[in-house]
ROKE-260525 format. One line per 5 residues: their letters; for each residue x, y, z of N, C-alpha, C. Coordinates in steps of 0.1 Angstrom, whole numbers, m for minus. Example, Ala and Ser with C-alpha at 12.3 -4.5 7.8 and 13.67 -1.06 7.14 Angstrom:
<vexkols>
as) 132 m57 78 123 m45 78 132 m33 78; 128 m22 71 137 m11 71 129 0 79
</vexkols>
This chain:
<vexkols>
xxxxx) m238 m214 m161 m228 m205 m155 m228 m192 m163; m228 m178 m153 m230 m169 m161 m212 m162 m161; m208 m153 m165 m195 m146 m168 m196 m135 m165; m194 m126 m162 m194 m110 m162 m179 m103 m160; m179 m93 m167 m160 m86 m170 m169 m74 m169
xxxxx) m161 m70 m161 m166 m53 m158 m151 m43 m158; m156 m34 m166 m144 m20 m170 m146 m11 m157; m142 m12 m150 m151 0 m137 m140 11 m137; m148 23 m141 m143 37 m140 m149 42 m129; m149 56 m127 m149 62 m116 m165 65 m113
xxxxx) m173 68 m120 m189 72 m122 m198 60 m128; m190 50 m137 m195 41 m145 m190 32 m144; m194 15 m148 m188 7 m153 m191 3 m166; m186 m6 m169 m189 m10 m187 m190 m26 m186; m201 m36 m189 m202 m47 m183 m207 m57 m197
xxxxx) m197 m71 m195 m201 m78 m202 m206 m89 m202; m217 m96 m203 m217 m106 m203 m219 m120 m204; m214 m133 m203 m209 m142 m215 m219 m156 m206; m222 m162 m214 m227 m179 m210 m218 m182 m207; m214 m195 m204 m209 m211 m207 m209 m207 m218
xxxxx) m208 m208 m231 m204 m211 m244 m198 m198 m248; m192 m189 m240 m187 m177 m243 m194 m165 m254; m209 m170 m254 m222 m160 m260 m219 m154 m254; m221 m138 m263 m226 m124 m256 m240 m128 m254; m243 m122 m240 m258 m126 m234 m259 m104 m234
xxxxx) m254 m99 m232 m253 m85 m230 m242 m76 m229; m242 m65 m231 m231 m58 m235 m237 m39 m229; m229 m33 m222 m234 m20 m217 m229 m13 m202; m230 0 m203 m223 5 m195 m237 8 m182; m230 10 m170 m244 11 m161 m236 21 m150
xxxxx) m245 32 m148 m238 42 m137 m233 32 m120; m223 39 m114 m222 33 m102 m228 39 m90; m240 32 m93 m248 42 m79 m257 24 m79; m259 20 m65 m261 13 m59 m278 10 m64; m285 19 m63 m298 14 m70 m299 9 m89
xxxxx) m292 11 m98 m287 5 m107 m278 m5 m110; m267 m6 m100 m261 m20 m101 m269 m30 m97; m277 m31 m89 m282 m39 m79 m299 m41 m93; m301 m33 m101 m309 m35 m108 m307 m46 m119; m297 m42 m123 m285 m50 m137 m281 m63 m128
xxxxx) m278 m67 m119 m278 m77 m113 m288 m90 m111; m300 m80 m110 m308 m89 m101 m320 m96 m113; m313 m87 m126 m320 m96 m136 m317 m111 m138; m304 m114 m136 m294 m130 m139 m303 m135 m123; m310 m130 m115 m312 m137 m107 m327 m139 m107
xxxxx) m335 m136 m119 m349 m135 m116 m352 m151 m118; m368 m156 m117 m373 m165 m118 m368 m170 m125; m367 m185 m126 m367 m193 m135 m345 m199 m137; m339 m186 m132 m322 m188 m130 m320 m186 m116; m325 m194 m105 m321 m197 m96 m306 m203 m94
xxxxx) m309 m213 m103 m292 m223 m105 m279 m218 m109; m288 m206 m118 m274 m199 m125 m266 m192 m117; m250 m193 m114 m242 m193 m108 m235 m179 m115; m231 m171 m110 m228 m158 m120 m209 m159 m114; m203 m155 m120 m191 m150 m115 m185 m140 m122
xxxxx) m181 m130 m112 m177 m117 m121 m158 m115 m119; m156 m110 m127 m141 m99 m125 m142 m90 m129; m136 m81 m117 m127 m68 m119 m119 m63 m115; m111 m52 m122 m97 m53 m122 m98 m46 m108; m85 m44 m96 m85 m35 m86 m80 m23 m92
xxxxx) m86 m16 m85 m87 m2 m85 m86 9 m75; m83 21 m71 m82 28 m58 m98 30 m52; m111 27 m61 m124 28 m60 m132 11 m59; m126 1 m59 m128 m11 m65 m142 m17 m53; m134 m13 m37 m142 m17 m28 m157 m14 m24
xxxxx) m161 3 m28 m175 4 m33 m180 m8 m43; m175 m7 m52 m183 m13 m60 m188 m32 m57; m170 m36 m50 m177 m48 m44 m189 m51 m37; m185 m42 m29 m198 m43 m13 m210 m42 m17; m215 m34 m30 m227 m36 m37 m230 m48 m43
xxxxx) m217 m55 m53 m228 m64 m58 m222 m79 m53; m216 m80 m45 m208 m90 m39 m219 m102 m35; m229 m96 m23 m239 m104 m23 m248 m108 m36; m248 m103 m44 m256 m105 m57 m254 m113 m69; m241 m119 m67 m229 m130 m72 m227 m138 m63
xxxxx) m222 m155 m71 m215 m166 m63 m203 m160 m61; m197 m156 m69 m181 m149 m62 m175 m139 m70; m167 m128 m69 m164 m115 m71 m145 m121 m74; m141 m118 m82 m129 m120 m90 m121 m109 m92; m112 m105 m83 m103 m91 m81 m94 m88 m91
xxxxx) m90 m84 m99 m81 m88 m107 m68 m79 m108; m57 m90 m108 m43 m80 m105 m44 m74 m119; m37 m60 m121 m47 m50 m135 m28 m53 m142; m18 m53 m135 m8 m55 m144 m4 m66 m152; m9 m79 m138 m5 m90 m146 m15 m96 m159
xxxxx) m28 m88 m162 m35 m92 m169 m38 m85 m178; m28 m71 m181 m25 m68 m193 m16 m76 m199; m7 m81 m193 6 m92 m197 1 m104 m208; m16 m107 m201 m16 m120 m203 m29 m114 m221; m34 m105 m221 m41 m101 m229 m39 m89 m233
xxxxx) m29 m85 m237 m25 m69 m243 m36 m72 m258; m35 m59 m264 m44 m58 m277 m42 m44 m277; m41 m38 m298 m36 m31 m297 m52 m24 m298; m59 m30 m297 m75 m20 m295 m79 m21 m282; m77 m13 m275 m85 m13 m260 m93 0 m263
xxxxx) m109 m6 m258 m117 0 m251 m127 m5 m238; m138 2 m232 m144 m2 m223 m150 m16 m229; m154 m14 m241 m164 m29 m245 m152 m40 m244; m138 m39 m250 m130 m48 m255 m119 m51 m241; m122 m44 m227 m116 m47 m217 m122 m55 m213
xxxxx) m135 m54 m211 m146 m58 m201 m149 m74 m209; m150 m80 m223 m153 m87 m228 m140 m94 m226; m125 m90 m229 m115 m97 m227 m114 m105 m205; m119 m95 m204 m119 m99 m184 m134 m113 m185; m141 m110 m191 m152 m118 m190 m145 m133 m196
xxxxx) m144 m136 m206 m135 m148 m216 m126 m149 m205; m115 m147 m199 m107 m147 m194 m108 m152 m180; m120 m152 m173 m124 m160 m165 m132 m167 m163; m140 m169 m180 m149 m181 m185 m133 m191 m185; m122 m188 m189 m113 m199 m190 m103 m199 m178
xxxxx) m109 m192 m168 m98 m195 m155 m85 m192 m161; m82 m180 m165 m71 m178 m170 m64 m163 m161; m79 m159 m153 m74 m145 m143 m62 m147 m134; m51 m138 m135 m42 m134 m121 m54 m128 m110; m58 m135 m99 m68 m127 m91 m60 m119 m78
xxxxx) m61 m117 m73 m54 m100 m64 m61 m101 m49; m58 m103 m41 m65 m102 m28 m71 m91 m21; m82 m93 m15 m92 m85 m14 m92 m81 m1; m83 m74 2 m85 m67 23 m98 m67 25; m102 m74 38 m114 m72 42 m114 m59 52
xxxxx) m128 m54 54 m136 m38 58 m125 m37 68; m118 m47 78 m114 m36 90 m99 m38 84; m91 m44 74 m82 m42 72 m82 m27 63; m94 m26 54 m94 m16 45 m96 m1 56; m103 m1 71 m104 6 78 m90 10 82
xxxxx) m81 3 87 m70 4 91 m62 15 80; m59 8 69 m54 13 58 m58 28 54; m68 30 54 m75 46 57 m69 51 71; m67 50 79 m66 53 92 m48 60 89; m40 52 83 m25 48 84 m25 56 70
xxxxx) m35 59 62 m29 70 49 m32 84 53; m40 83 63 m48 98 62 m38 104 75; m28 98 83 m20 102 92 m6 104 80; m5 97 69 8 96 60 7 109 53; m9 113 53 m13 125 41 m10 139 51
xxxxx) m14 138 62 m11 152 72 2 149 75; 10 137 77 27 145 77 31 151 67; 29 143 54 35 150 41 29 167 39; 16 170 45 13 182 42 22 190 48; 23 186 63 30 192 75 45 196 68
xxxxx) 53 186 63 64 185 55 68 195 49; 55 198 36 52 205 26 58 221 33; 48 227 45 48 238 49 58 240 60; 66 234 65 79 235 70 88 237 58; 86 230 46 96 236 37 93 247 30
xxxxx) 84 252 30 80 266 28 79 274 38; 85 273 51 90 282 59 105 282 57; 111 273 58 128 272 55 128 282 45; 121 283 29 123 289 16 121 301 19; 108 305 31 111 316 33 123 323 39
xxxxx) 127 318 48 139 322 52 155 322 45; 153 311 31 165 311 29 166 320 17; 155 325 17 150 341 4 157 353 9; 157 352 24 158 364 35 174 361 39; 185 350 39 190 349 41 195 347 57
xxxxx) 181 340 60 183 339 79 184 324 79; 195 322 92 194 310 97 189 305 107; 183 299 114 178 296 129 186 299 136; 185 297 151 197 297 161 196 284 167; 182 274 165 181 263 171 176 251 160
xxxxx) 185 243 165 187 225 154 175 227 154; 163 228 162 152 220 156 139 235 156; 140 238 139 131 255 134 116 253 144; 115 244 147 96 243 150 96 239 166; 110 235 169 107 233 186 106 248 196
xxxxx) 104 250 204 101 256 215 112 270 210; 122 263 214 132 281 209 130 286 196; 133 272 181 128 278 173 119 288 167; 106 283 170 94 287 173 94 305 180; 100 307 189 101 318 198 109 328 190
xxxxx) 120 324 180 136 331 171 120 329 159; 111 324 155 105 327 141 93 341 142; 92 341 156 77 346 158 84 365 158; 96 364 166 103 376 164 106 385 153; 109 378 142 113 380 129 108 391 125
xxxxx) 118 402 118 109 411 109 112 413 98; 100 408 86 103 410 76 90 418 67; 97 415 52 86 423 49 69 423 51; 61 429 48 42 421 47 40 410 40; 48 411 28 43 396 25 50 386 30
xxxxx) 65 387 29 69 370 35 63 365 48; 62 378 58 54 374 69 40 372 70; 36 374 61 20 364 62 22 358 58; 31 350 49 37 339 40 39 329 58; 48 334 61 58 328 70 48 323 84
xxxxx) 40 332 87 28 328 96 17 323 95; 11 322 76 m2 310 70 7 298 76; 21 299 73 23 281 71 30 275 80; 31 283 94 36 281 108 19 278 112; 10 286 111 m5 279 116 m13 267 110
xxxxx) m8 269 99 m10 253 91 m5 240 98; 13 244 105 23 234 112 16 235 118; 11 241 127 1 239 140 m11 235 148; m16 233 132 m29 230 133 m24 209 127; m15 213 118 m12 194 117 m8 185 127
xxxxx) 1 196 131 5 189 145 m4 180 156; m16 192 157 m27 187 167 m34 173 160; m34 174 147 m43 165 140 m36 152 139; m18 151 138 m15 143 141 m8 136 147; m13 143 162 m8 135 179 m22 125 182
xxxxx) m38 141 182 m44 127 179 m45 115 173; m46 114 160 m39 100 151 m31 92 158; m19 97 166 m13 87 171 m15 88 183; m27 87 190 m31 84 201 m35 75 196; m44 75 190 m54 64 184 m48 51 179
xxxxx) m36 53 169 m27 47 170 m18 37 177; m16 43 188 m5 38 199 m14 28 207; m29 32 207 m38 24 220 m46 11 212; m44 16 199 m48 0 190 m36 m6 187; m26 m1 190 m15 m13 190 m12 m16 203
xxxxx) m14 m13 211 m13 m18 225 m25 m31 230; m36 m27 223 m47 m36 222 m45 m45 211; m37 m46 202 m40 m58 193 m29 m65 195; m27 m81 195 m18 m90 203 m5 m90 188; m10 m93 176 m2 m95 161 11 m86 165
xxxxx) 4 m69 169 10 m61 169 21 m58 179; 14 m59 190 28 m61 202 35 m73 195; 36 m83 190 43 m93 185 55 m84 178; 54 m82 169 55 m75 155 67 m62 161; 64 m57 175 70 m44 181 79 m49 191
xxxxx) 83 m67 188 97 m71 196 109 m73 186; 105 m67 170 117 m69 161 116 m51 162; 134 m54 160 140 m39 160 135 m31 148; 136 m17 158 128 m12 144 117 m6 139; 104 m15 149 92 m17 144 88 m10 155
xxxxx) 78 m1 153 72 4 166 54 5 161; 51 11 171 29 8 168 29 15 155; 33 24 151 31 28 139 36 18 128; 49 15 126 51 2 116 42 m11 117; 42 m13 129 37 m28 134 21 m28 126
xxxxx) 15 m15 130 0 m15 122 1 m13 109; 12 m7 101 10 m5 86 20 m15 80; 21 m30 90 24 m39 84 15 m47 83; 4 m50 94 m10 m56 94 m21 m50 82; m20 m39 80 m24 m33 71 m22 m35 55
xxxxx) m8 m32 56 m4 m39 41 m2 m55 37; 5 m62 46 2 m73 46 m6 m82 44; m18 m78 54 m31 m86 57 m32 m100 63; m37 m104 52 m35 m120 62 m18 m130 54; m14 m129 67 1 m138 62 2 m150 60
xxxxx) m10 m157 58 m10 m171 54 m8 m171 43; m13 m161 33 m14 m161 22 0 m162 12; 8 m160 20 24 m157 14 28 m175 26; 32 m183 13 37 m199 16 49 m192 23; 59 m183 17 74 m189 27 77 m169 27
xxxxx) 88 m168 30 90 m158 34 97 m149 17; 103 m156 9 109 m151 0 96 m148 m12; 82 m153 m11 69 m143 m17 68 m134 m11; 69 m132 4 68 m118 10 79 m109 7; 95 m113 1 96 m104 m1 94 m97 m17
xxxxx) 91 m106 m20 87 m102 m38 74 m94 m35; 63 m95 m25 55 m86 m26 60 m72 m19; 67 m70 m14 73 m61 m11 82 m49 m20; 83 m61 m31 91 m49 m42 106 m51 m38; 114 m61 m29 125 m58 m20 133 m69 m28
xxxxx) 134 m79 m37 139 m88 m44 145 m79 m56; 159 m89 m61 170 m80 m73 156 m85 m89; 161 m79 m96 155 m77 m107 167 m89 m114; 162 m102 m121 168 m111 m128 160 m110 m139; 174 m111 m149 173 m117 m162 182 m125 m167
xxxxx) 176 m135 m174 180 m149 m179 176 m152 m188; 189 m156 m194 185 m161 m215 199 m164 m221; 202 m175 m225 203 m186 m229 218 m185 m217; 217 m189 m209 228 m200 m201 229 m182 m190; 230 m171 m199 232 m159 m191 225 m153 m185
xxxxx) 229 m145 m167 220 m142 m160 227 m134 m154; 217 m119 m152 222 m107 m150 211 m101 m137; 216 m95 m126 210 m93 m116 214 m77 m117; 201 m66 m109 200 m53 m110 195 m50 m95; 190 m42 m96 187 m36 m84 173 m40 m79
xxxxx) 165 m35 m66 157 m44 m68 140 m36 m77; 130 m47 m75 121 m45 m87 115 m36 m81; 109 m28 m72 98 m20 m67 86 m23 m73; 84 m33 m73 70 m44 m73 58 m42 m59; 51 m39 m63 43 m47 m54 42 m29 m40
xxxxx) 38 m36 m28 39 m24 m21 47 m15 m17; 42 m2 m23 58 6 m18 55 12 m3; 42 12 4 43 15 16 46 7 24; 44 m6 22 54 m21 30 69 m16 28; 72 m16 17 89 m12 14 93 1 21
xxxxx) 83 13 21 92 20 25 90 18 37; 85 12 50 82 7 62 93 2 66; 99 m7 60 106 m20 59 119 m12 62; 124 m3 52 135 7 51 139 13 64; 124 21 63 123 29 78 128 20 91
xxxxx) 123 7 93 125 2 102 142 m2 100; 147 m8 90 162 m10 88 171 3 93; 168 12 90 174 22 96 171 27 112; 163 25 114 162 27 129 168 12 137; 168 5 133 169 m9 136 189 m9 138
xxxxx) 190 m4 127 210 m2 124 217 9 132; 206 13 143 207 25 150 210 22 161; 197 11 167 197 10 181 195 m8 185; 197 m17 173 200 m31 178 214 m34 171; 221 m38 186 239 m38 184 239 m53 173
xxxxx) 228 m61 173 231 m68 162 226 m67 148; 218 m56 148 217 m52 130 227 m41 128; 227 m35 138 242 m25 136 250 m36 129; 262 m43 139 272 m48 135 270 m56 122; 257 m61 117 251 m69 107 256 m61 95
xxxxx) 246 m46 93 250 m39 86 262 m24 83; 271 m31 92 284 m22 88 295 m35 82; 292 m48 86 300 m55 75 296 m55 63; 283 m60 62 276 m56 49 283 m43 38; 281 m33 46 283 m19 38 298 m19 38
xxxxx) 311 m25 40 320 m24 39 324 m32 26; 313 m39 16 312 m48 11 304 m39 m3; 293 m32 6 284 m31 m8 282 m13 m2; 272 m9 m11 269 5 m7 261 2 1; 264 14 6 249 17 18 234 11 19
xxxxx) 233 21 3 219 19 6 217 3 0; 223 m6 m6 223 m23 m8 221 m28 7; 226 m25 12 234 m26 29 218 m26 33; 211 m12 33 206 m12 44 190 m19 36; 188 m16 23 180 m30 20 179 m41 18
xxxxx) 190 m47 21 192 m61 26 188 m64 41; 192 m55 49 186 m55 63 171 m52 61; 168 m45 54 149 m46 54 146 m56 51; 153 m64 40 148 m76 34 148 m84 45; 160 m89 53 162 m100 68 153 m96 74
xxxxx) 147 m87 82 139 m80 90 127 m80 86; 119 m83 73 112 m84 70 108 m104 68; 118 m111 66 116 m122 70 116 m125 84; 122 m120 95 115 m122 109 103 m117 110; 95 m110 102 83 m109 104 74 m119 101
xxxxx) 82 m125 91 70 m136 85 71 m149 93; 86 m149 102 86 m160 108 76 m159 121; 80 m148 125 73 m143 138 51 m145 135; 49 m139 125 39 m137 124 29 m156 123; 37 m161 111 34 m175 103 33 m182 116
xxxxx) 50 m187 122 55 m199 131 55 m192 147; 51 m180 148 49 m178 162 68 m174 167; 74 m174 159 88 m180 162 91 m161 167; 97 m165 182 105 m149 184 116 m142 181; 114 m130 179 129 m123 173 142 m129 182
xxxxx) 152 m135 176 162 m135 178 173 m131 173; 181 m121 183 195 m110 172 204 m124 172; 200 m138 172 215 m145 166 213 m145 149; 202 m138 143 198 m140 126 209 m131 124; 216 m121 131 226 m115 124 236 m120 125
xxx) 241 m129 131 255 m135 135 260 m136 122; 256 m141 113 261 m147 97 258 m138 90; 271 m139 78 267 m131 66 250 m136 57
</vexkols>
């Protein structure tokens, strides 16, 4: 059996690797371009090591899935590795590339890796699809509030609630101010303009793959949830087998209190923001839309909040609402507003 712990940076990795007897068989860094990985691989596979069984780890990373898809087939199995929990388990006060990659290698010569789950291509497609529509609202965001700034420089107020609808729009175009604010004020009205376009398409695209995928209409009969959540919970999620009951889903979520315990005493905080924050802030999103327009998470959470603050209140209802997901999704089981009848 062979070992391999790889440091994977952004241009390079740094690769180590160990026998069965935890020998250094090699040690070295190799660019990430597909014709050299695939070279450094295919040595462990030449004549004569047919039998030899290679298994690699590396840690996830925002670049991690290039690098699988190259040498994935080139290995008996590819070893993901969660990067927090396994500083936990092997901190040292000397890190470098050689002393990462040799500690990842030993570390799953002894089956001692936290391993991390690996979205497959159309989940990872989705996920792309649902950031690059998150990245043009926030832009969009950005330059609506740099129209407000400009206005609140100038001391003008709109005449209509909403600056970028139809009247607004009509009360901004009027304006007269100086040369610069007004080329200021019209780059970033044509910027709004142009996002806009970019993301209705998106949620065209959006709206007609959730209309086509069955999980999803599921998923868009709990309050709250519409094609946009419903897919960037398939997304983040992935496959929900993988979570046994509903209270790991919410720990991956980040949506569980922060406990500490030691000797007999136990102290509870807010919760951990663990794990996905675009599942959590989904979850949120949907709690509040949900405390809006289903009369039983309303009434759910205004006893709640008469109790606790708000915002406890209304992530507690993300938390409940996120276990009808898991029921729905797991056991087929349909939303029913009697989950809020009880405290």
């Amino acid at each position: 059996m062979i070992y391999i712990g790889v440091d994977l940076h952004l241009r390079f990795c740094y690769i180590t690797v160990l026998d069965a007897s935890g020998r250094v068989l090699r040690q070295g860094s190799v660019p990430n371009i597909s014709e050299s990985l695939q070279a450094f691989f295919k040595v462990w596979k030449s004549p004569g090591k047919e039998e030899e069984k290679i298994l690699l780890a590396v840690e996830a990373c925002g670049f991690w899935p290039a690098f699988v898809d190259i040498v994935e087939p080139l290995v008996e199995r590819v070893v993901l590795v969660h990067p927090a929990k396994v500083k936990a388990i092997a901190s040292a006060k000397l890190k470098n590339d050689r002393v990462d990659s040799a500690t990842l290698a030993q570390l799953l010569r002894a089956n001692l890796l936290p391993e991390a789950w690996k979205a497959d291509a159309a989940t990872r497609d989705l996920r792309e699809t649902l950031r690059t529509r998150q990245a043009l609202v926030e832009d969009r965001t950005r330059h609506k509030n740099h129209v407000h700034a400009v206005l609140h420089q100038h001391g003008l107020h709109g005449p209509a609630s909403d600056l970028f609808g139809i009247a607004g729009r009509a009360w901004l175009v009027t304006l007269t101010l100086r040369p610069a604010a007004r080329q200021a004020l019209d780059a970033s009205l044509r910027m709004v303009e142009h996002l806009d376009r970019e993301v209705q398409l998106l949620d065209r695209q959006l709206h007609q793959a959730a209309k086509e995928d069955p999980d999803a209409r599921w998923l868009m009969s709990i309050p709250g949830i519409g094609a946009f959540t419903a897919l960037l919970l398939k997304a983040e999620i992935g496959d929900i087998h993988r979570f046994p009951d509903k209270r790991s889903l919410y720990n991956y979520a980040g949506l569980v209190p922060v406990l500490r315990q030691s000797a007999g005493h136990k102290r509870s905080g807010g919760i951990t923001h663990a794990g996905s924050r675009r599942l959590r802030w989904a979850m949120s999103e949907a709690a509040m839309t949900a405390a809006r327009y289903s009369a039983g998470a309303r009434a759910w959470f205004e006893r709640l909040a008469k109790r606790k603050h708000p915002h406890v209140a209304r992530t507690a209802l993300a938390r409940k609402l996120l276990g009808a997901v898991w029921a729905l999704w797991t056991h087929g089981e349909c939303f029913d507003e009697r989950i809020f009848a009880a405290m």
